[in-house]
NUTILO-70771 format. One line per 3 residues: number of its first residue (from 1); their letters; for each residue x, y negated, z of C-alpha. Coordinates in nm, 4 decimals. Layout:
NUM> A> X,Y,Z | ...;
END
This chain:
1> XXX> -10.3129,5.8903,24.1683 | -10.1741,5.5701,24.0308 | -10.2884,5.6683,23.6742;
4> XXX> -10.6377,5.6619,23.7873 | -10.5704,5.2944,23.7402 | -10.6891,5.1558,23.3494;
7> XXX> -10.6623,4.7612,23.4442 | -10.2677,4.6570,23.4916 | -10.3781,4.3360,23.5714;
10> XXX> -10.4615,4.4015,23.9725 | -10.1465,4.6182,23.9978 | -9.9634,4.3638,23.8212;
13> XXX> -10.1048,4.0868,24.0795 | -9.9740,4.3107,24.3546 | -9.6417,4.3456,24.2355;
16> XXX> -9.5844,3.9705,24.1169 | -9.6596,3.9128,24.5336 | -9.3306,4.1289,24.5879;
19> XXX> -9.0792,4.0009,24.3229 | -9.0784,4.0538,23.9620 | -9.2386,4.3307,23.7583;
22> XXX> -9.2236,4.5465,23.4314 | -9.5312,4.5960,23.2668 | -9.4898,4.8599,22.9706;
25> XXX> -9.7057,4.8478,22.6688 | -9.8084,5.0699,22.4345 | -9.7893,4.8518,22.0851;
28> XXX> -9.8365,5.0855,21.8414 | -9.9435,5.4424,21.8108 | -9.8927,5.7453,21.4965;
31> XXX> -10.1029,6.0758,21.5076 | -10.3717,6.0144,21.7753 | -10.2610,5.9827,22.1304;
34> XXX> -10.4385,6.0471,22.4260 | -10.4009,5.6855,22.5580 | -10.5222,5.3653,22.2944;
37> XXX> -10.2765,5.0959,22.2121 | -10.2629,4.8501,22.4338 | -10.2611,5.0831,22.7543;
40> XXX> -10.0128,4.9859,23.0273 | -9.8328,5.0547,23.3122 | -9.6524,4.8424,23.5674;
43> XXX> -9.3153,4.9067,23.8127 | -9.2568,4.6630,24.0813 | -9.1108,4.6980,24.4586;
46> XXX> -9.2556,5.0123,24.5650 | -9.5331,5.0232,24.2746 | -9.6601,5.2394,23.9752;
49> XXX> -9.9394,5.1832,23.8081 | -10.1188,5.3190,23.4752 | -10.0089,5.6072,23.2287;
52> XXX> -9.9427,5.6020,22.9088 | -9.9870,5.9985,22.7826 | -10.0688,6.3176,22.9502;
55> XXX> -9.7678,6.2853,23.1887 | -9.4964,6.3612,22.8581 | -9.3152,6.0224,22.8828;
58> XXX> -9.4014,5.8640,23.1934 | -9.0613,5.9782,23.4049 | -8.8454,5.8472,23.0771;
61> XXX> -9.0886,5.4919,23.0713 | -8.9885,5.4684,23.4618 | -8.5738,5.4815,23.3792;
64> XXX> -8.5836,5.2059,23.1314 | -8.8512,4.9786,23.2971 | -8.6525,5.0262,23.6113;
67> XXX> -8.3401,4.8946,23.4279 | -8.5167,4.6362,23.2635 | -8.6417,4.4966,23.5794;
70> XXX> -8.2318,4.4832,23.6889 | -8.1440,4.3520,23.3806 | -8.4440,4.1536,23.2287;
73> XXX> -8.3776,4.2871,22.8834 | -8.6872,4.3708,22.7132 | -8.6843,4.7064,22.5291;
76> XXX> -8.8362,4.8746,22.2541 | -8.9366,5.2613,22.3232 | -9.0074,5.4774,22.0790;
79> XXX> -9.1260,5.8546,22.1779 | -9.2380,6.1806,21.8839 | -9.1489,6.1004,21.5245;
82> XXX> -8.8421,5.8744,21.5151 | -8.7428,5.9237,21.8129 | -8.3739,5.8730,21.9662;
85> XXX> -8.5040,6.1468,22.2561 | -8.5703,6.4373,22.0828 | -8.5920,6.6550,22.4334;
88> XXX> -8.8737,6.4453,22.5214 | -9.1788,6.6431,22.3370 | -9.5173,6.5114,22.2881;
91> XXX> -9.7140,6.7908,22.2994 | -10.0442,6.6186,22.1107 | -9.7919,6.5133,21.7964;
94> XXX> -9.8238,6.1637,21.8690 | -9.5880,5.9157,21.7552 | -9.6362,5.6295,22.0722;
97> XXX> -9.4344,5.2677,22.0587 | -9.4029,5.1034,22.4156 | -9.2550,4.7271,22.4901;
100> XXX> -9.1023,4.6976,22.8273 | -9.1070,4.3844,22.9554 | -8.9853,4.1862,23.2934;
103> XXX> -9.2099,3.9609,23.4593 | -9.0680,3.7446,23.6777 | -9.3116,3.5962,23.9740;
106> XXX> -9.3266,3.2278,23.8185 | -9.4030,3.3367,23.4610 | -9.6442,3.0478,23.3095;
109> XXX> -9.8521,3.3134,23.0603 | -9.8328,3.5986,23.3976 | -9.9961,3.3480,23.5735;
112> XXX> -10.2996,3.2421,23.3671 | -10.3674,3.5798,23.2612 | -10.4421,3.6501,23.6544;
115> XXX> -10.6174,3.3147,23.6275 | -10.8727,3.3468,23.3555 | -10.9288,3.7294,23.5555;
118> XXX> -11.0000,3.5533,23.8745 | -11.2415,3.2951,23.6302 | -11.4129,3.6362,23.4611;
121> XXX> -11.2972,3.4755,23.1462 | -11.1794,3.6811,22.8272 | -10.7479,3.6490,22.8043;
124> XXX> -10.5514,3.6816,22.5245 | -10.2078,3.7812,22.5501 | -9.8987,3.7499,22.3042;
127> XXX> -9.5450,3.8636,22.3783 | -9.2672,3.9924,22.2303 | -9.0715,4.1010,22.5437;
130> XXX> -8.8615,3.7959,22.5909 | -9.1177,3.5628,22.4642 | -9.4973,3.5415,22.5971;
133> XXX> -9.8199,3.3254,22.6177 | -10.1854,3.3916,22.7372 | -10.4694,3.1759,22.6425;
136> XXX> -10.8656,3.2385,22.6830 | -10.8607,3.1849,22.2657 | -10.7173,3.4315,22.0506;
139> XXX> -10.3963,3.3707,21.9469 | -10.1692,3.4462,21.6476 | -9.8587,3.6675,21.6792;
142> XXX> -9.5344,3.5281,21.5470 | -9.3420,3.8275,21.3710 | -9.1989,4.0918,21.6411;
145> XXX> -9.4911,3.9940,21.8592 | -9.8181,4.1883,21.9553 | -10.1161,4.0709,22.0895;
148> XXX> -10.3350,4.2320,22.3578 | -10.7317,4.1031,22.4731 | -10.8455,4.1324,22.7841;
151> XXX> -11.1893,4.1322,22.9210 | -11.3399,4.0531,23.2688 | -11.3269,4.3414,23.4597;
154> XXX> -11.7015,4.4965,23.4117 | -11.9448,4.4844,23.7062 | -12.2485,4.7065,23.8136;
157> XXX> -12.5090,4.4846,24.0341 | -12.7540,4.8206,24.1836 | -13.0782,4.7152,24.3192;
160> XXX> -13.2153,4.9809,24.5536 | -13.0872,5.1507,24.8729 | -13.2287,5.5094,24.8046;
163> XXX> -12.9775,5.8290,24.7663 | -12.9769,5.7877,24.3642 | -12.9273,5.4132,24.4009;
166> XXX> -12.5899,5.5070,24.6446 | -12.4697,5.7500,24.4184 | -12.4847,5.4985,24.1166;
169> XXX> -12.2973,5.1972,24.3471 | -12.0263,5.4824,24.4672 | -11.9833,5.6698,24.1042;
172> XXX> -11.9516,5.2779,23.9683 | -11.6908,5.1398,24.1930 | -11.4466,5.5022,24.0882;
175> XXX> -11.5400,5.4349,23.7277 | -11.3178,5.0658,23.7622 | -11.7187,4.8529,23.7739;
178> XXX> -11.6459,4.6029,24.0409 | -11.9806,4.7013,24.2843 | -12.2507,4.4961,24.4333;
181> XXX> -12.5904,4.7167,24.6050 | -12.8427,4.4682,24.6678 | -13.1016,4.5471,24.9342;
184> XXX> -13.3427,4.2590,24.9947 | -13.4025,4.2670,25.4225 | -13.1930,4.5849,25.4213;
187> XXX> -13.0203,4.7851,25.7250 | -12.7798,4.5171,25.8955 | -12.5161,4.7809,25.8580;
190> XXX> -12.3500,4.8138,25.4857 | -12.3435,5.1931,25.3288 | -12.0115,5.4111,25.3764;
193> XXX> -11.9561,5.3209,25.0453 | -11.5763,5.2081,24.9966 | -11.5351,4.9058,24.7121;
196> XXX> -11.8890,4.8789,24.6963 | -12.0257,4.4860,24.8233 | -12.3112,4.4704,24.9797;
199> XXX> -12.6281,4.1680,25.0281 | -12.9504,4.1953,25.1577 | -13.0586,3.8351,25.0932;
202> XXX> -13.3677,3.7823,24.8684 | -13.2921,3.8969,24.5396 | -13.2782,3.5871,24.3493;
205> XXX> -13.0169,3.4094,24.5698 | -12.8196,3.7577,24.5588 | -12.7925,3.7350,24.2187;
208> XXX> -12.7200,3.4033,24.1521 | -12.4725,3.3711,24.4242 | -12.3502,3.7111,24.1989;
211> XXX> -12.4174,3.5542,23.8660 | -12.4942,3.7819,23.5872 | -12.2995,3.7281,23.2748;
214> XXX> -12.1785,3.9203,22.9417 | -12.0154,4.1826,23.1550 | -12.2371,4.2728,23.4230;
217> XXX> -12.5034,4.5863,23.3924 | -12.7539,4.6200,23.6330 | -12.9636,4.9629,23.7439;
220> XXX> -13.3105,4.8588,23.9306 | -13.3678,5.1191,24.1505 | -13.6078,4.9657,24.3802;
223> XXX> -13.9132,5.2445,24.3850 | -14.0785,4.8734,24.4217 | -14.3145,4.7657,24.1557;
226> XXX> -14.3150,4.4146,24.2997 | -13.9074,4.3813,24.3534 | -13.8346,4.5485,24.0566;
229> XXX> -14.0866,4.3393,23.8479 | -13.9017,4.0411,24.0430 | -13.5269,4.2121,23.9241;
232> XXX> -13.6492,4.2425,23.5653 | -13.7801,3.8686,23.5275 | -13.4894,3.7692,23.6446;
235> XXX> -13.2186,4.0233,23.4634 | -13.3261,4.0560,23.1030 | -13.3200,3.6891,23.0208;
238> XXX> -12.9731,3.6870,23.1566 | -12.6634,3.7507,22.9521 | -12.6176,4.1286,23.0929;
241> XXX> -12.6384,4.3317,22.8164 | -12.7479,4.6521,22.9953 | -13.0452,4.6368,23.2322;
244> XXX> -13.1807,4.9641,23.3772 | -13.5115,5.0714,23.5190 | -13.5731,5.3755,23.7320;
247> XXX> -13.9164,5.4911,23.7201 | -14.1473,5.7297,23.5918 | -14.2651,5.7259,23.2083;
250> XXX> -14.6229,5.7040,23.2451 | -14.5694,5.3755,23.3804 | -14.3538,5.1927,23.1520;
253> XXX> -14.6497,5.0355,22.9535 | -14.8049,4.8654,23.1978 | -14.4483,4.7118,23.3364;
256> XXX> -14.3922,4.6277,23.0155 | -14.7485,4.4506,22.9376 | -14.6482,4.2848,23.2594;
259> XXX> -14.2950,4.1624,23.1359 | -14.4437,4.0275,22.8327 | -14.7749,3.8211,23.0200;
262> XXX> -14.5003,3.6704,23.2164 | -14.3512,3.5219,22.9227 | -14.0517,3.7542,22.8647;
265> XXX> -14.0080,3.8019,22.4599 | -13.8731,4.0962,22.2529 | -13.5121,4.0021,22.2610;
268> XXX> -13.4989,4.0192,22.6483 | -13.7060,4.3735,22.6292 | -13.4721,4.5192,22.4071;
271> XXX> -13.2298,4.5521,22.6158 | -13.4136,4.6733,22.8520 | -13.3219,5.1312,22.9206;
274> XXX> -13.6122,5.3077,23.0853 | -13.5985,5.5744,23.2327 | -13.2181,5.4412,23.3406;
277> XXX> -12.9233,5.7011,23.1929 | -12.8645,5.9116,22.8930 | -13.0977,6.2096,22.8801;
280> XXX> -12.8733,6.4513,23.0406 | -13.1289,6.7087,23.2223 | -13.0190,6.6726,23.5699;
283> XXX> -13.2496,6.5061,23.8443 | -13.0001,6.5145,24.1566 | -12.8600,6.1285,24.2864;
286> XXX> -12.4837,6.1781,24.1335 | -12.6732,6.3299,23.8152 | -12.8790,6.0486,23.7482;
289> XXX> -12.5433,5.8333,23.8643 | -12.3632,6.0266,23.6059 | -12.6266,5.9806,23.3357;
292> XXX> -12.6805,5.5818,23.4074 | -12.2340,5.5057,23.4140 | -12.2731,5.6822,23.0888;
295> XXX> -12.5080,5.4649,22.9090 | -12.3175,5.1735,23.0516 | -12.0110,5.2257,22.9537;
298> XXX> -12.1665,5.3338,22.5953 | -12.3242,5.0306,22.5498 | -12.0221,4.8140,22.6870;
301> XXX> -11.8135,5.0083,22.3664 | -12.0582,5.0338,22.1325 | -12.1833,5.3308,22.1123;
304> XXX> -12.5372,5.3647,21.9365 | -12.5540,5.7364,21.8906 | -12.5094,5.7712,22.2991;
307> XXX> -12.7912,5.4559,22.3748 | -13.0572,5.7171,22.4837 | -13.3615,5.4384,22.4476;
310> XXX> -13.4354,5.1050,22.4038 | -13.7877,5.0700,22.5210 | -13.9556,4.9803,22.2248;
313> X> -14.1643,4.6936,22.3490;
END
């Protein structure tokens, strides 16, 4: 299970607390790959994190980081073309570079990398192996070096408490989103929903106690035209660049005449997704959950040909 883990930087926190740490980098990659450079793992007292392939090298990354962590000689791995291991066989062809690295519990770049992540501030992170810094500006690599960004970890604020607005906060909080399921005056009594933080203060002190910035989505899922109204005036202006709206069609132009009387311009509309989720067929809660993680995570990389609709305003 500990590959189910994309972000080293919690693990990394965790193993810090015990002593030092290895964290093992992918730095460059030949022939595809089924993990992007960049990717990591970390070994610590009694930890693993991350994965770096499809389970081909991970056993051989866990001998040397385990030695470098005695030793605290950094080392260069090198697994498919080139190779010193020829045994070890990547079966997707892949030629996959990893720095190993020790991290000792006091280390000055270590530390403000888990800084700027408790800030939600971008890092920027420079090291090569016995040499490292982190800064919240990029940086430039001196030769041997390689340089890896970090962003906040992304959040999913769900508005709602119905059975597709639960399936969206529990899909989010397995998908890495750090969770929040706002139900203005809602049951006392949080959902069974583990990872998943729950408020049921009025909506506008929820979110700004949450604070919505450039990597925070929301899904409005109030079946409310008055408290969803309320969560769009207050979401699209903000600097989270996906805000969803669950909701019949037919009534999309009269929300949106709404929006606009209210004083809310074109920019803010267009990022506005209604219906909420790529256009995947299925009506059922984890569906729709399915469908709405989707089109956030498309729009966090980028992806135009998977943005189902902007709602043309």
């Amino acid at each position: 299970m500990y590959g189910l883990a994309d972000d080293a930087r919690p693990a990394l926190a965790q193993a810090l607390s015990r002593g030092p740490a290895t964290l093992a980098t992918i730095i460059a990659l030949g022939g595809g790959g089924p993990r992007p450079v960049g990717a990591q793992m970390v070994f610590g007292d009694g930890l693993i994190s991350g994965f770096l392939s499809g389970g081909c090298i991970e056993a051989d990354v866990e001998v040397h980081a385990r030695a470098c962590l005695e030793d605290g000689v950094p080392r260069r791995l090198v697994y498919g073309e080139g190779s010193p291991w020829p045994d070890i066989r990547l079966l997707c062809g892949a030629r996959i570079e990893i720095l190993v690295e020790r991290i000792a519990p006091d280390d000055a770049a270590a530390r403000t990398l888990l800084d700027l992540a408790a800030a939600r501030l971008p890092a920027f992170w420079v090291s090569d192996g016995a040499r490292r810094i982190c800064a919240e500006e990029p940086q430039v690599p001196w030769p041997g070096a390689f340089e890896r960004a970090y962003d906040p970890v992304p959040r999913l604020v769900v508005i709602g408490g119905d059975p597709t607005a639960l399936a969206i906060a529990g899909l989010a909080t397995q998908s890495g989103h750090e969770t929040f399921l706002l139900r203005p005056k809602g049951p006392a009594a949080p959902p069974p929903l583990p990872g998943v933080a729950y408020r049921r203060e009025p909506l506008e002190d929820a979110l700004a106690a949450i604070g919505l910035d450039a990597w925070t989505s929301v899904a409005v899922c109030g079946h409310d035209l008055e408290k969803d109204h309320t969560a769009l005036m207050a979401t699209l202006p903000s600097p989270a660049p996906y805000v969803g709206l669950l909701g019949a069609r037919r009534r999309l132009p009269e929300r949106l005449a709404r929006l606009k009387a209210a004083g809310l311009d074109e920019r803010d509309l267009a990022k506005l997704r209604a219906p909420i989720g790529l256009d995947l067929g299925g009506k059922a809660p984890f569906e729709v959950a399915v469908a709405v993680i989707g089109e956030v995570m498309a729009t966090r990389h980028g992806q135009p040909a998977l943005e189902r609709r902007a709602v043309e305003a």
